[in-house]
TORKOL-4160 file (C-alpha; in steps of 0.2 Angstrom, whole numbers, padded with zeros to 4 digits, m for minus):
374
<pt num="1" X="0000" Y="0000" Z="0000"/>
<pt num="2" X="0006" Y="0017" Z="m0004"/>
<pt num="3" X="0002" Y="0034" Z="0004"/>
<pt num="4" X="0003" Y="0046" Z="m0012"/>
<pt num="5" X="0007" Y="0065" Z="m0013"/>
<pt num="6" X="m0012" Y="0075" Z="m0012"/>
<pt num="7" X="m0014" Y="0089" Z="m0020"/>
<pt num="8" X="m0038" Y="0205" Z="0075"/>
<pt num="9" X="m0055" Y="0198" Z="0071"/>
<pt num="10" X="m0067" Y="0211" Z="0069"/>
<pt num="11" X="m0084" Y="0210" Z="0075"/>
<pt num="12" X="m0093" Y="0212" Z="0055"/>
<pt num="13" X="m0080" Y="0200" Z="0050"/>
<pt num="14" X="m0087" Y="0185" Z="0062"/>
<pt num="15" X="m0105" Y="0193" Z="0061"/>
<pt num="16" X="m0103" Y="0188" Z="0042"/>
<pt num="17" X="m0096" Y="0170" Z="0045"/>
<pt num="18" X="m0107" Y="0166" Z="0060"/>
<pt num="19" X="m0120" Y="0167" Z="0049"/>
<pt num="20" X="m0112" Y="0155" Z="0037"/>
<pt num="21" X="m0110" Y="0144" Z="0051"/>
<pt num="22" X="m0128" Y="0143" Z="0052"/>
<pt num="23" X="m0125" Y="0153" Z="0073"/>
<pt num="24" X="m0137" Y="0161" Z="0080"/>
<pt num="25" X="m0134" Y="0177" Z="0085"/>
<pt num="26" X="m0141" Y="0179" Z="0101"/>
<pt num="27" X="m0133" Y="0162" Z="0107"/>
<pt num="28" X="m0114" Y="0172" Z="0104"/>
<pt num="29" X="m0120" Y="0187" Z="0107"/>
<pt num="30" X="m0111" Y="0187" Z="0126"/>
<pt num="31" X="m0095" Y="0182" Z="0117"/>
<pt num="32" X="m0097" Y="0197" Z="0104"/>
<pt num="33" X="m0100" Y="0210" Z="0117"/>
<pt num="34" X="m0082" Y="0209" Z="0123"/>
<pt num="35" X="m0077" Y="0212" Z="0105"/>
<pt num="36" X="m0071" Y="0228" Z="0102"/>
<pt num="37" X="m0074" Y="0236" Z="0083"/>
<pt num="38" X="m0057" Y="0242" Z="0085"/>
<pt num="39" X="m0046" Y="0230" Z="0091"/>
<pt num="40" X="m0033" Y="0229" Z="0078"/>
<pt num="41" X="m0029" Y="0247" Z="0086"/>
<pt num="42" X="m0028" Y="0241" Z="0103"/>
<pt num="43" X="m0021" Y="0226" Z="0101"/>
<pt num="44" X="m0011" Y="0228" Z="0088"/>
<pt num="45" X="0000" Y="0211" Z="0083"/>
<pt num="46" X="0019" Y="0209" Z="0089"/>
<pt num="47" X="0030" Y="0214" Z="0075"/>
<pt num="48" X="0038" Y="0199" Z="0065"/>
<pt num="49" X="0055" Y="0191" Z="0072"/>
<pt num="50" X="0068" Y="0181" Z="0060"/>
<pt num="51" X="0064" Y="0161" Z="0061"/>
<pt num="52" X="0070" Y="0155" Z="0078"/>
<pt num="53" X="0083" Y="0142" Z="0067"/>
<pt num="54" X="0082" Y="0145" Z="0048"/>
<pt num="55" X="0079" Y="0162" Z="0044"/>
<pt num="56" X="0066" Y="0170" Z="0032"/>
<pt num="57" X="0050" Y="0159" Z="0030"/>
<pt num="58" X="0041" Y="0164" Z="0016"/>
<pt num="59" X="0054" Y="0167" Z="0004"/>
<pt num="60" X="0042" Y="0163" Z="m0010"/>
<pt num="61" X="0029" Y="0174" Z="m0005"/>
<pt num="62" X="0020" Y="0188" Z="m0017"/>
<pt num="63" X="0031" Y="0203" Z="m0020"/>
<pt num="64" X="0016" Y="0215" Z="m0013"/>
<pt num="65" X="0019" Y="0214" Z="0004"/>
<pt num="66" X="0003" Y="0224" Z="0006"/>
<pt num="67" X="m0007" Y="0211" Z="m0001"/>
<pt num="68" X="m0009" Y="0191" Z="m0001"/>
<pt num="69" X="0003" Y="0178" Z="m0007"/>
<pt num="70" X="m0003" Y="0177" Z="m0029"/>
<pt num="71" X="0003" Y="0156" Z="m0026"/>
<pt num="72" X="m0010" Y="0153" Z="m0010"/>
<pt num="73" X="m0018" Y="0137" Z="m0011"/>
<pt num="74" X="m0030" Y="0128" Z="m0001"/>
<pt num="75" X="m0021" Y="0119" Z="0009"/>
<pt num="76" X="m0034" Y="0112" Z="0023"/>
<pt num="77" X="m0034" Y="0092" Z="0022"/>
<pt num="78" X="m0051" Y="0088" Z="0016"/>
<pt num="79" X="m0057" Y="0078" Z="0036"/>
<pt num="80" X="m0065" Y="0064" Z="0023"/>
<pt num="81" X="m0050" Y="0062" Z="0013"/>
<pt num="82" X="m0044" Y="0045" Z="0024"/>
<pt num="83" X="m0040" Y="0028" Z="0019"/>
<pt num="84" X="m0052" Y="0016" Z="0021"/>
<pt num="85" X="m0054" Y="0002" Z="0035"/>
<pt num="86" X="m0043" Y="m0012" Z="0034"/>
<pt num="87" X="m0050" Y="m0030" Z="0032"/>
<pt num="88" X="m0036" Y="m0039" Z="0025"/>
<pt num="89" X="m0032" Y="m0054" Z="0041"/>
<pt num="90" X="m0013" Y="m0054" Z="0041"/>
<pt num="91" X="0003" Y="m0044" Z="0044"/>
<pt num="92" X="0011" Y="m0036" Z="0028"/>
<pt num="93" X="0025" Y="m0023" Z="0021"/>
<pt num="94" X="0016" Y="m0007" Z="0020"/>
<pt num="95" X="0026" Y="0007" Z="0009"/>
<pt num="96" X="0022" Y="0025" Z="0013"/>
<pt num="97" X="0028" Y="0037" Z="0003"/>
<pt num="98" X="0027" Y="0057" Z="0009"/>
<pt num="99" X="0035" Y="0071" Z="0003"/>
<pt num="100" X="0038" Y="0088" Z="0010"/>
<pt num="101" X="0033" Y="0104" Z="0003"/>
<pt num="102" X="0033" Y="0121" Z="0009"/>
<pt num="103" X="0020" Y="0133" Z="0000"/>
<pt num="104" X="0010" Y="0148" Z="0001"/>
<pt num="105" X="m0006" Y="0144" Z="0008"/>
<pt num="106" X="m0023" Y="0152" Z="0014"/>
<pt num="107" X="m0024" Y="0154" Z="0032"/>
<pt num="108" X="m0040" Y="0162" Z="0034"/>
<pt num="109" X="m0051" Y="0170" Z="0017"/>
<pt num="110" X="m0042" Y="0184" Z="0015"/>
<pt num="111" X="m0023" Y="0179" Z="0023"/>
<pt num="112" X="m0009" Y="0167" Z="0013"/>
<pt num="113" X="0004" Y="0162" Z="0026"/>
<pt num="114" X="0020" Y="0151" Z="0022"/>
<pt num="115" X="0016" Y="0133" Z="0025"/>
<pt num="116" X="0027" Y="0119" Z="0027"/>
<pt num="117" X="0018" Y="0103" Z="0026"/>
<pt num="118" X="0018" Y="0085" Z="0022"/>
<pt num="119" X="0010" Y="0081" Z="0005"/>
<pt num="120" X="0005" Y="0099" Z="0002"/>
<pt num="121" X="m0009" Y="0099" Z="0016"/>
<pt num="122" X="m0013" Y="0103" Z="0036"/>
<pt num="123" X="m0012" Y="0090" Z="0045"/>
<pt num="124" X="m0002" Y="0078" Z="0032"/>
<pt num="125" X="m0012" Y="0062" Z="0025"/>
<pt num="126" X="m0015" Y="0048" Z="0038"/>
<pt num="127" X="m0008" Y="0035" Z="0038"/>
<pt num="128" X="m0018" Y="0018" Z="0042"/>
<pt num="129" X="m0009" Y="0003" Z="0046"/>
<pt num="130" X="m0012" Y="m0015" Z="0054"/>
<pt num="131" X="m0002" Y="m0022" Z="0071"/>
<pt num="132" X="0010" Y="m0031" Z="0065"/>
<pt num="133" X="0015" Y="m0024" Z="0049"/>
<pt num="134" X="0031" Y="m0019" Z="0047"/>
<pt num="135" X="0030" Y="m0001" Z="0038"/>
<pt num="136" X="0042" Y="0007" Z="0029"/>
<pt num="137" X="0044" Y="0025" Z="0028"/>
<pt num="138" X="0051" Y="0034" Z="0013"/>
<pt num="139" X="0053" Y="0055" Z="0015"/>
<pt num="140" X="0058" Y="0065" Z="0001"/>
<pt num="141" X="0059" Y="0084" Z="0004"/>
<pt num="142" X="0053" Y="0094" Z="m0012"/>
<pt num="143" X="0068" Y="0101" Z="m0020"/>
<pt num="144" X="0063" Y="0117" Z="m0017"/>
<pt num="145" X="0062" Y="0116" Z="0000"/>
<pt num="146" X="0070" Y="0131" Z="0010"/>
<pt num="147" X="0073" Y="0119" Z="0026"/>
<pt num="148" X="0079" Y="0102" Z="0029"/>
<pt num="149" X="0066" Y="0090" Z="0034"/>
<pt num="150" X="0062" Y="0075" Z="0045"/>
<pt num="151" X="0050" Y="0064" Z="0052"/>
<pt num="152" X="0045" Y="0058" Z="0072"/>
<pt num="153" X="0031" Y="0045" Z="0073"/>
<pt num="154" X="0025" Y="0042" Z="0089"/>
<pt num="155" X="0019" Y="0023" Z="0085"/>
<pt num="156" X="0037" Y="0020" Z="0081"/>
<pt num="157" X="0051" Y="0008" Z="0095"/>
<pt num="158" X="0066" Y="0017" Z="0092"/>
<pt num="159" X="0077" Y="0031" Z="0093"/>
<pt num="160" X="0068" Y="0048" Z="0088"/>
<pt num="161" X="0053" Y="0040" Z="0081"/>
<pt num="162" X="0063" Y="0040" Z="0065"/>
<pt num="163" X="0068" Y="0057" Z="0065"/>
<pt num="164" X="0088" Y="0055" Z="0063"/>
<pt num="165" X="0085" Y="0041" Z="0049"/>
<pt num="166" X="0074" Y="0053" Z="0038"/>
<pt num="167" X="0082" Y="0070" Z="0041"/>
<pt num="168" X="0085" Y="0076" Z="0023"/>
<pt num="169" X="0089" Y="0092" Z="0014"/>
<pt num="170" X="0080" Y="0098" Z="m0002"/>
<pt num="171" X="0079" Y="0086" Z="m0015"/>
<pt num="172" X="0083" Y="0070" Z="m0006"/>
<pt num="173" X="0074" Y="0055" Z="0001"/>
<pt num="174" X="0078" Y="0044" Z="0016"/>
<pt num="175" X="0069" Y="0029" Z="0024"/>
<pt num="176" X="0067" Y="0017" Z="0036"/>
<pt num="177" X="0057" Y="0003" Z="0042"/>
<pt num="178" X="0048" Y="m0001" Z="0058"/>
<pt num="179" X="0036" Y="m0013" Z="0063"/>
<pt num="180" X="0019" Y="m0007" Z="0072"/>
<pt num="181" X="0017" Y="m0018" Z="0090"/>
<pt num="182" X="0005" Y="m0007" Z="0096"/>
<pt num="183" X="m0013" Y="m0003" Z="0091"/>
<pt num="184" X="m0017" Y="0015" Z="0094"/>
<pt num="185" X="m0019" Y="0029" Z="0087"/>
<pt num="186" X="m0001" Y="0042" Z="0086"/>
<pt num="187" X="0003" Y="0059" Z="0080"/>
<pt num="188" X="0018" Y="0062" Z="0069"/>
<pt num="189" X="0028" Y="0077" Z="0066"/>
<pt num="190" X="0044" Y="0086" Z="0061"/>
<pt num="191" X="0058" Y="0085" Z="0071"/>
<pt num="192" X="0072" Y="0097" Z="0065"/>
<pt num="193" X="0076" Y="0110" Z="0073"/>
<pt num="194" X="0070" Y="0121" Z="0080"/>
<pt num="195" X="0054" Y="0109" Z="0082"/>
<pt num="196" X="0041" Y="0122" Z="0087"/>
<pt num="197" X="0046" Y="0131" Z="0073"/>
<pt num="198" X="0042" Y="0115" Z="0060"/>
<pt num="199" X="0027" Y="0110" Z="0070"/>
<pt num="200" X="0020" Y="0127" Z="0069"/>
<pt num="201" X="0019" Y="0129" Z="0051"/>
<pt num="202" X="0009" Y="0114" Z="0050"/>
<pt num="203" X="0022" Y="0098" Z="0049"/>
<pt num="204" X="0009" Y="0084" Z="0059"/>
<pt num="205" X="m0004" Y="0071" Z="0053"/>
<pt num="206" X="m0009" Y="0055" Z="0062"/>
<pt num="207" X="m0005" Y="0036" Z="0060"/>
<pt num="208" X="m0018" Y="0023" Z="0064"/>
<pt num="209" X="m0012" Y="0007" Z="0070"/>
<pt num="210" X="m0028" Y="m0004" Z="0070"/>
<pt num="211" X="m0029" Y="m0020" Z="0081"/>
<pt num="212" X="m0028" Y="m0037" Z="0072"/>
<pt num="213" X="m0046" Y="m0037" Z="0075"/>
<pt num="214" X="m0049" Y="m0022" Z="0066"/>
<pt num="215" X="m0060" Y="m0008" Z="0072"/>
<pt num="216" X="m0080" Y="m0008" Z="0073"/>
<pt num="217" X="m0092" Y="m0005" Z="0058"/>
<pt num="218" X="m0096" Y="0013" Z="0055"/>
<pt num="219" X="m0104" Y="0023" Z="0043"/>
<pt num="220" X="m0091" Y="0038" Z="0042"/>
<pt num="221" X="m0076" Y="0041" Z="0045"/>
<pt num="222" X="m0066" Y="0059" Z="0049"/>
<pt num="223" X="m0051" Y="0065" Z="0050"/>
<pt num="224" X="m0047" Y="0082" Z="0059"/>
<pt num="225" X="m0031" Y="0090" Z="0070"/>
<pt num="226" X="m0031" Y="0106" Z="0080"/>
<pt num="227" X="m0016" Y="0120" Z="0078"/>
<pt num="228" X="m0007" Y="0133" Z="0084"/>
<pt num="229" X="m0002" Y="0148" Z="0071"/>
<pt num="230" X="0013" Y="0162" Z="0075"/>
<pt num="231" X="0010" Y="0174" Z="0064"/>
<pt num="232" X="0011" Y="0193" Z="0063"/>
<pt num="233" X="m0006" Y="0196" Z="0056"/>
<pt num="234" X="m0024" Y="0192" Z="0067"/>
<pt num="235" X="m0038" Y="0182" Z="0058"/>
<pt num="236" X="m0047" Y="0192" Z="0042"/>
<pt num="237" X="m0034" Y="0207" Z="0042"/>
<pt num="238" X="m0028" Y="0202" Z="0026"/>
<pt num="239" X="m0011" Y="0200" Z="0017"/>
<pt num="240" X="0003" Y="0190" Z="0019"/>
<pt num="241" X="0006" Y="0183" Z="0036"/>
<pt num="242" X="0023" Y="0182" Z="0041"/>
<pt num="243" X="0029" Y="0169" Z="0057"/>
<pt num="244" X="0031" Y="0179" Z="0073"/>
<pt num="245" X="0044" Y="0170" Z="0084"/>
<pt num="246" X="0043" Y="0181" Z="0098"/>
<pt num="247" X="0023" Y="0177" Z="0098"/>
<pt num="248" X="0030" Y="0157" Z="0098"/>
<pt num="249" X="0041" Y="0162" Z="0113"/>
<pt num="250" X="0026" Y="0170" Z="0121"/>
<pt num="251" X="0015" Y="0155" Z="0118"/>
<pt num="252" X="0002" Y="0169" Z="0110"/>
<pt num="253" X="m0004" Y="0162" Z="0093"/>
<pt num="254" X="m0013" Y="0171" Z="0081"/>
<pt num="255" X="m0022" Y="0157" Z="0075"/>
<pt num="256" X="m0029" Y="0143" Z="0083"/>
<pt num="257" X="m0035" Y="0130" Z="0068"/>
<pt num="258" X="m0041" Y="0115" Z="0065"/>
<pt num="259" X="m0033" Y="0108" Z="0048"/>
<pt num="260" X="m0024" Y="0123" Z="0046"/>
<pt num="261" X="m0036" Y="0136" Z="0040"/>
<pt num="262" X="m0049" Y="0149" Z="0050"/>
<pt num="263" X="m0066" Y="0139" Z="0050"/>
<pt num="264" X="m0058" Y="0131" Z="0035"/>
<pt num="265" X="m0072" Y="0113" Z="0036"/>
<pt num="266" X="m0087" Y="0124" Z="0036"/>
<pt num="267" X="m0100" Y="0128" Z="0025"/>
<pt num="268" X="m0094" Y="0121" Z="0006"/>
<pt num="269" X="m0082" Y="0112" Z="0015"/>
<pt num="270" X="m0092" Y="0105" Z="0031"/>
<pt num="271" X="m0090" Y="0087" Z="0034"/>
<pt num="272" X="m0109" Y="0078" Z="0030"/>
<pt num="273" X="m0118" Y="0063" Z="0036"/>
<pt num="274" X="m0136" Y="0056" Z="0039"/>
<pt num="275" X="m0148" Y="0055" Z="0052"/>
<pt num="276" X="m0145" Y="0038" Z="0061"/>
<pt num="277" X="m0125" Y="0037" Z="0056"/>
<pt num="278" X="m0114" Y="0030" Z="0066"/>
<pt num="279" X="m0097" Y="0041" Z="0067"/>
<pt num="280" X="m0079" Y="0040" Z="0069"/>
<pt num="281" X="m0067" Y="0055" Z="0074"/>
<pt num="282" X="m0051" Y="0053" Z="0071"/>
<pt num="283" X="m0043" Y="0068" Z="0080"/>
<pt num="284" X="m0025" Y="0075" Z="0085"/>
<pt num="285" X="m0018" Y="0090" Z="0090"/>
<pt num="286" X="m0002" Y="0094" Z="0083"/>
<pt num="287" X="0003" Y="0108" Z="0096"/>
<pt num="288" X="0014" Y="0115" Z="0097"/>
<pt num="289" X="0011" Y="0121" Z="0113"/>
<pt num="290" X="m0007" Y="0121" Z="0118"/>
<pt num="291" X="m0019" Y="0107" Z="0128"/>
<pt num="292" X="m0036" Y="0105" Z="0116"/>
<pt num="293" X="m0054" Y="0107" Z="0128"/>
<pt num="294" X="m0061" Y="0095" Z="0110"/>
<pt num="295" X="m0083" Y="0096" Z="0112"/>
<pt num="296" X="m0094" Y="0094" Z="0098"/>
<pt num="297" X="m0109" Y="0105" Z="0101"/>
<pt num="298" X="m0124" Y="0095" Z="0104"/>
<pt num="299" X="m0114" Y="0080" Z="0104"/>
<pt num="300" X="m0110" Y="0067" Z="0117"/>
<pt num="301" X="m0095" Y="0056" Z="0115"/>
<pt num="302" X="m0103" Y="0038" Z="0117"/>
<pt num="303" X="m0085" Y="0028" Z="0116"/>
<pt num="304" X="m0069" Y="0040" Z="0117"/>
<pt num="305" X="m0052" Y="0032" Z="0117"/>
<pt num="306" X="m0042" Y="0045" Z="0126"/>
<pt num="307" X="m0025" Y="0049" Z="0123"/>
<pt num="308" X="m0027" Y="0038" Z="0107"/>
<pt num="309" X="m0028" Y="0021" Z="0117"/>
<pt num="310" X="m0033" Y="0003" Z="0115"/>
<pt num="311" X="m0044" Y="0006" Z="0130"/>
<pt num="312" X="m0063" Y="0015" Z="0129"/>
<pt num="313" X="m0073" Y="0023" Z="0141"/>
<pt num="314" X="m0090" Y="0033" Z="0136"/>
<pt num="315" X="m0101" Y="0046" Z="0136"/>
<pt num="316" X="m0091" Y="0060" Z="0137"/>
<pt num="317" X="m0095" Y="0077" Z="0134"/>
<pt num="318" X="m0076" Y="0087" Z="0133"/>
<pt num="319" X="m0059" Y="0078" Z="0133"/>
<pt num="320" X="m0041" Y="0085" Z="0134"/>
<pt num="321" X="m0030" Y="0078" Z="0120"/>
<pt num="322" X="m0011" Y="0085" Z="0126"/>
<pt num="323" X="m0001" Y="0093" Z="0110"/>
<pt num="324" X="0007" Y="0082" Z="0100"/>
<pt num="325" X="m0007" Y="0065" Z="0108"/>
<pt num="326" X="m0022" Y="0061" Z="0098"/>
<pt num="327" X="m0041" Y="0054" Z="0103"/>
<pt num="328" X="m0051" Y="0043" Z="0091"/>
<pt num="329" X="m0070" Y="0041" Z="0099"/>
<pt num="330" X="m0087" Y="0037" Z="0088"/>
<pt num="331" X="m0104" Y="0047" Z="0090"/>
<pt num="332" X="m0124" Y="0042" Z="0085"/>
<pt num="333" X="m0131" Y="0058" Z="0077"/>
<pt num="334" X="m0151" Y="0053" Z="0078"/>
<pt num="335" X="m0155" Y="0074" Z="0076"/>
<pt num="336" X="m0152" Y="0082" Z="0058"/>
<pt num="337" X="m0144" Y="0100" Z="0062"/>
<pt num="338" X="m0125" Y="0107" Z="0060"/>
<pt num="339" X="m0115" Y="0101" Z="0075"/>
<pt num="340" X="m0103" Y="0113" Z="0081"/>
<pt num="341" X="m0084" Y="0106" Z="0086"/>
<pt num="342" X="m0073" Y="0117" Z="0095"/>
<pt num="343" X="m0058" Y="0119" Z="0107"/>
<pt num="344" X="m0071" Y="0123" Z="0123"/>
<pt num="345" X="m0055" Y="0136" Z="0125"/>
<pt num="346" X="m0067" Y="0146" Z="0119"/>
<pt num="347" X="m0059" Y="0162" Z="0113"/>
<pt num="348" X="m0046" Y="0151" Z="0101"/>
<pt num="349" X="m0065" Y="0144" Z="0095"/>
<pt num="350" X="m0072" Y="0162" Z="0091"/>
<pt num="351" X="m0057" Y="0174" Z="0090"/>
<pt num="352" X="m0045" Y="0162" Z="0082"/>
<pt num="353" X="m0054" Y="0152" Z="0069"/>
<pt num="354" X="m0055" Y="0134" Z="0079"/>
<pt num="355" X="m0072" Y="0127" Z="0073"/>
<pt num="356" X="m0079" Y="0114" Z="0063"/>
<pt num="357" X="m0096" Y="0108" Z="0057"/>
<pt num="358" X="m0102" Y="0092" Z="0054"/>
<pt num="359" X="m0120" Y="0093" Z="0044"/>
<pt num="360" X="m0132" Y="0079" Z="0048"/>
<pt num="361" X="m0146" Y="0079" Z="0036"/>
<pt num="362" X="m0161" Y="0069" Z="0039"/>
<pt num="363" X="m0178" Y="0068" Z="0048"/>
<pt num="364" X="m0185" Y="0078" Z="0063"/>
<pt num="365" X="m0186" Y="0068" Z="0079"/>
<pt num="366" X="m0195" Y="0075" Z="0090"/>
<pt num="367" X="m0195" Y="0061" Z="0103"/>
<pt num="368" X="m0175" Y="0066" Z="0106"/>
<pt num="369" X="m0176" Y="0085" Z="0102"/>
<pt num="370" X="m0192" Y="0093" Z="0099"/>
<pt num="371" X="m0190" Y="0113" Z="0100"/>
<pt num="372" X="m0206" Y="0121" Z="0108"/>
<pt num="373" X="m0217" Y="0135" Z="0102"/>
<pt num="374" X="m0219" Y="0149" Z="0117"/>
C-alpha cells in the first residue's frame, strides 16, 4: 500500500461568518460583546521576528507585501480524505511514501501564510496501518524546499521515532522501516530544529495502528487535527502573514485551527452525514504548545479512546487531548442540524478560527429533540 502526494478579528467579520456557520446570533452574542470594533488598534500584533533556526520563511511569498501571497492554495486536508478500514487478516509490508513541501497557503479567506507541510496539506495524509506490519517510511523533501526535513512518529520503538534516519535536505529522500506492535492511534511530526518552529507551520498528521481485529463497523469516518499559528497578522486582516517568533516564545498564537485554516471545514467544505450514522473522529492535536478542551456542540461522545488508546470509556462530553497525543472516539447523530466542534478554549473557537461543522441531514425527531413554540 502506498500513501501518495495530495494535491484582530473584527466583530462584522465574524457577524458575516457566523452566519455562514448557520449561529445564531443571540446564542454568541455574550462572546461578541467583549469584542471591540477596534481591536486591531488596541491590540495591535507583535511585529515579525527572524525564524528561531532557519531564517526567512516565506521566501516565495507575493512581491506585494501589502497584499496576499498570488501562489496561495488551499491547503486544509479535506477531514473525509482518509484511507479506508482495513480488512485484510494478516501482517504485511506497508510502503508509505510522503513528501515535504513548503507553500504559500490560505490561512483564513483573506490571509496566505507560508506553510510547510507534508504532502501539500494541514495535518499531512493519515496513515492507516495494521499491528503487526512492518512499515516502511520513505521521506523526500521537495527540491525546493528552504529547510531540511524529517519525520518523528510516535507509533514507532526506536530512537527519535525515526527522525535521525529521515532528516533530509531539499531534494533527497531517506527511509526506514519499523514494525507497528501497538494498536493505537499516534501523532507524527517534524523534528528538525528548531521543532516548534516545524510543527507550527503545519508539519503533523496521524498514523492509525488498528488492532488485528480491526476496528467496529461505522458509517463515516473523519479526520481532523487542532493547531497553533505564530504569525504577525490576526484572523481576516488580510495580506501575507509572516511567522512571529517572539509570539512562539510567548506561547500567543494568532491562529488557533483545525486543519490549518480559519473555519476552514465549514460551510462548502463542512463534513456531512445522515440521520442515524454512526461516526468515527479521528482527532489529533499537533501543538505546538497548547492542551485542546475538543466538544462537539450538541454532541455526546458515546465511546472515546483518550490519549489515542486501546482502551474506551463513554459518554463523554469534553476531553483533553495533550499537543502532540491524539483521541479517536465514535458518535450516533439521531438529530439532523449542523453540530458545532470546537476547542471549549473558547476564545481560540471564536477569536482564532477553531471550529468545525459536521452537517447531519435527515428527519426531525421530535421524541429526542423537539423545540417548543412559546
Amino acid at each position: 500500500m502506498t500513501i501518495s502526494m495530495n494535491d484582530g478579528l473584527s466583530r462584522r467579520g465574524f457577524m458575516k461568518r457566523a452566519a455562514a456557520l448557520g449561529l445564531a446570533v443571540p446564542a454568541v452574542g455574550a462572546l461578541l460583546s467583549a469584542c471591540n470594533d477596534d481591536d486591531e488598534e488596541n491590540g495591535e500584533a507583535a511585529a515579525a521576528t527572524e525564524d528561531d533556526a532557519e531564517g526567512d520563511d516565506h521566501p516565495q511569498a507575493a512581491e506585494d507585501e501589502d497584499g496576499p501571497s498570488t501562489d496561495a492554495v488551499r491547503i486544509a486536508k479535506d477531514p473525509a480524505d482518509i484511507p479506508g478500514p482495513i480488512t485484510r487478516t494478516s501482517p504485511e509490508h506497508v510502503l508509505v511514501e510522503l513528501e515535504t513541501v513548503e507553500l504559500d497557503g490560505w490561512i483564513d479567506e483573506e490571509t496566505s501564510f507560508r506553510f510547510w507541510t507534508f504532502n501539500g496539506t494541514v495535518p499531512g495524509p493519515m496513515v492507516r496501518v495494521r499491528e503487526g506490519d512492518t512499515v516502511e517510511i520513505r521521506l523526500t523533501n521537495n527540491a525546493n524546499s528552504q529547510h531540511p526535513h524529517n519525520i518523528d512518529l510516535h507509533s514507532v520503538l526506536g530512537p527519535g521515532g525515526g527522525a535521525e534516519a529521515t532528516t533530509v535536505a531539499a531534494g533527497e529522500t531517506r527511509a526506514f522501516e519499523f514494525k507497528a506492535l501497538h494498536p493505537g492511534v499516534y501523532v507524527y511530526h517534524c523534528a528538525v530544529p528548531h521543532i516548534p518552529t516545524h510543527v507550527g507551520h503545519g508539519m503533523y498528521g496521524l498514523i492509525v495502528v488498528e488492532p488485528e481485529a480491526g476496528l467496529p463497523e461505522v458509517d463515516k469516518e473523519f479526520y481532523i487535527m487542532q493547531g497553533e499559528f505564530y504569525t504577525d497578522l490576526r484572523p481576516n486582516q488580510g495580506g501575507h502573514a509572516n511567522w512571529d517568533g517572539d509570539a512562539q516564545w510567548r506561547e500567543q498564537p494568532n491562529y488557533v485551527l483545525f486543519n490549518g485554516q480559519f473555519q476552514g471545514i465549514t460551510g462548502d467544505n463542512a463534513m456531512q452525514a445522515q440521520v442515524g450514522d454512526r461516526v468515527r473522529m479521528f482527532v489529533g492535536n499537533g501543538g505546538p504548545n497548547f492542551v485542546s478542551s475538543f466538544h462537539v456542540i450538541g454532541g455526546i461522545i458515546d465511546v472515546l479512546h483518550r490519549e489515542g488508546q486501546a482502551e474506551a470509556t463513554h459518554n463523554v462530553e469534553t476531553t483533553l487531548i495533550p499537543a502532540g497525543g491524539s483521541s479517536w472516539m465514535e458518535f450516533n447523530f439521531d438529530v439532523p442540524g449542523n453540530y458545532i466542534l470546537v476547542d471549549h478554549s473558547l476564545g481560540r473557537a471564536i477569536d482564532k478560527g477553531g471550529i468545525a461543522i459536521l452537517q447531519v441531514e435527515g428527519d426531525e425527531n421530535p421524541e429526542i429533540f423537539n423545540p417548543l413554540d412559546d
